[in-house]
C-alpha positions in Angstrom: 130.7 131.1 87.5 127.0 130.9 88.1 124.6 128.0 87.2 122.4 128.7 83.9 119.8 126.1 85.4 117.9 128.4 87.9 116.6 131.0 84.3 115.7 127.5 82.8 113.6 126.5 85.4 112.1 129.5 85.9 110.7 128.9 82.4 109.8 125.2 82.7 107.7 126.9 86.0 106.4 129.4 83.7 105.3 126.9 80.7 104.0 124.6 83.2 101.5 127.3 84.8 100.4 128.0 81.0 100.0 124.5 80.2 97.7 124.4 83.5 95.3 127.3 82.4 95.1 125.6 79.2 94.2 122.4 80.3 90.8 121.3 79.7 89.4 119.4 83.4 86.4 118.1 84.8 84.4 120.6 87.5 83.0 119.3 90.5 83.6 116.3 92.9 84.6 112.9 92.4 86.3 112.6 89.1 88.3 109.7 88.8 90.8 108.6 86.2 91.4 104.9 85.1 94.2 104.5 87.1 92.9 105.9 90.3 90.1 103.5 90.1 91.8 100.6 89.1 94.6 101.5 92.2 91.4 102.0 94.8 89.3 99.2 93.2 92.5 97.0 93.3 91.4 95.4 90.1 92.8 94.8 86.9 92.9 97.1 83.6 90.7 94.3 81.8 88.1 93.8 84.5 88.0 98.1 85.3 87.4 98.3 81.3 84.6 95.7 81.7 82.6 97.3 84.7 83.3 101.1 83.2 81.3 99.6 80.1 78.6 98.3 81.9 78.0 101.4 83.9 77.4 103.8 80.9 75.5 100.7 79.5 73.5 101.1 82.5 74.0 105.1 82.7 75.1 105.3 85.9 78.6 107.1 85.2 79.7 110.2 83.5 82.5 110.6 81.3 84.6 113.5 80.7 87.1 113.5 77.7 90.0 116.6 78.7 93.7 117.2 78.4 95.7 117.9 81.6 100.0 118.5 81.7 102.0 115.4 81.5 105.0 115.7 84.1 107.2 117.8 81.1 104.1 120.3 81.1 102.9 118.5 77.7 99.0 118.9 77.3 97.9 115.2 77.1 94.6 113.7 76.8 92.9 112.3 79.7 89.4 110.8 80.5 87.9 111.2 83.7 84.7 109.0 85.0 82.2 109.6 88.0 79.1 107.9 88.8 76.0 110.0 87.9 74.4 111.8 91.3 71.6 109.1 92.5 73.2 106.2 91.7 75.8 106.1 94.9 74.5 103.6 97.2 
């Protein structure tokens, strides 16, 4: 008897490509989300929040608010951050 799981996953492949082109991303170069600056900056979620604050205080980073596919292909929302072009030293 043959397996019914290869037709499922064919659809979880095809919702997941949907769920891609629907997805609402940041364009360009270096957006960053809070976890992969607090994993690169090796600090914690407290201090991250802290010096995100003070940049846009300052106006030195962007924020994008999006949605991207959770593992399950669930649209989720996500915020992306990059510092503002001129204010990389």
């Amino acid at each position: 008897m043959a397996s019914s799981n290869k037709p499922k996953e064919d659809w979880i492949e095809l919702y997941q490509d949907i769920q891609v082109k629907n997805a609402n991303m940041p364009r360009g170069h270096g957006w960053k989300t809070f976890m992969e600056l607090k994993e690169e900056l090796n600090i914690g979620q407290v201090k991250l929040r802290g010096v995100i604050k003070d940049l846009q205080e300052e106006g030195k980073v962007e924020v994008y608010e999006g949605s991207y596919p959770d593992i399950t292909g669930q649209l989720k929302r996500k915020v992306w951050y990059r510092i503002k072009p001129g204010h990389v030293k």
